[in-house]
N, C-alpha and C positions, 0 to 999 in steps of 0.2 A: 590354423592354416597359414600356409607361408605365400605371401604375393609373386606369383609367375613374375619372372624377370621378360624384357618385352621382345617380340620375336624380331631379331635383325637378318635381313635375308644378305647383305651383305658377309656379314660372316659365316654365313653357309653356302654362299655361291659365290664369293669372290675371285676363291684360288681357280676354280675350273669356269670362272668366267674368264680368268687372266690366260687361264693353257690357251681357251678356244679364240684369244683375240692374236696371240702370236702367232697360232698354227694358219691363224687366216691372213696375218701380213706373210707369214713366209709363205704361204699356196700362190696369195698373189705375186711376190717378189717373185716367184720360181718364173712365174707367167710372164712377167713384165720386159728380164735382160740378163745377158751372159754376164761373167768373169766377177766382179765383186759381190753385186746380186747377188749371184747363186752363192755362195760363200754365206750370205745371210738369210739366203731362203733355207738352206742346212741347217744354220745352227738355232732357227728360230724352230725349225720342223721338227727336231731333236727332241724341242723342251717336252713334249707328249711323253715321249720317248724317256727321257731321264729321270719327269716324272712317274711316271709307273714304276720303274726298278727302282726307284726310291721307297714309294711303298711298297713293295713288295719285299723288300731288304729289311724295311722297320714295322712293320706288321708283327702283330703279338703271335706266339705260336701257343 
């Protein structure tokens, strides 16, 4: 019998702990002020966004 290597929740919930921390500075930037702000609440609201059509683009068929 082979010893279980040990369960790291980090590398199972880091990347989509890191989308929902962006997606929640940019919800708040949206909230907070015009003209650069917004520019950053965009490209942080995005990364959801890029990330899904990333996997979806490298997904096994």
């Amino acid at each position: 019998m082979t010893p279980r290597t040990p369960f790291r929740p980090l590398a199972v919930f880091g990347i989509p702990v890191a989308i929902a921390l962006v997606t929640a500075v940019g919800l708040i930037a949206a909230l907070l002020d015009d003209g650069v702000v917004d520019a950053v609440s965009w490209a942080a609201l995005s990364v959801p966004v890029l990330a899904a059509v990333w996997s979806w683009r490298n997904r096994n068929r």
